[in-house]
N, C-alpha and C positions, 0 to 999 in steps of 0.2 A: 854441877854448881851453876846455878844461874843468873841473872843480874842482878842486883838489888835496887829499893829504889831510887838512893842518890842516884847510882849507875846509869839507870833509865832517865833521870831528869838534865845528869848531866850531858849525855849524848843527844837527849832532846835541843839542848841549849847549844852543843855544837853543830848541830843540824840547822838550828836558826842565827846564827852566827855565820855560819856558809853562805845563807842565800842570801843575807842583807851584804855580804860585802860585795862589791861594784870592782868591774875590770876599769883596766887602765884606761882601755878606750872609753867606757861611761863619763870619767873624769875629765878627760880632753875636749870630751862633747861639753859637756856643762862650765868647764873655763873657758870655750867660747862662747857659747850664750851670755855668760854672765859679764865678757869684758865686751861682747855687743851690748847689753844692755847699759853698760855702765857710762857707753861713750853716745847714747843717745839722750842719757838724763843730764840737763842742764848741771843740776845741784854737784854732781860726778865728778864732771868734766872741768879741767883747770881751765880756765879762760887764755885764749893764744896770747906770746908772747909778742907784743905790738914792735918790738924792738927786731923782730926778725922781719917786718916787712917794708924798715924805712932804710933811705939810704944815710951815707956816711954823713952828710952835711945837715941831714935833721937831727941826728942823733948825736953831731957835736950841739946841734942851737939848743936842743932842749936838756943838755948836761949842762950848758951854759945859765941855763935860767935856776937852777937847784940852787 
């Protein structure tokens, strides 16, 4: 008895299913690329927080102005 040809198409289809899927390491590789790229594009990147680089008596003055 030999295969038929669903049989054949669908062993075909797991055969191409095997080689498009990607190891662990492929993934690791490519969420660094993509969080270097992400922290290079302006549009991306949240703009710093101005409040982490003043000290305590600017940041009563300009609570005081709101």
């Amino acid at each position: 008895m030999g295969f038929t040809n669903m049989d054949k198409k669908t062993l075909q289809q797991d055969k191409e299913i095997l080689k498009q899927q990607h190891t662990g390491n492929d993934v690791k590789i490519a969420e660094k690329a993509a969080e270097a790229d992400i922290e290079k594009d302006v549009d991306l990147t949240p703009p710093p927080d101005l409040g982490n680089d003043r000290d305590e008596g600017e940041l009563a003055r300009l609570e005081g102005e709101d």
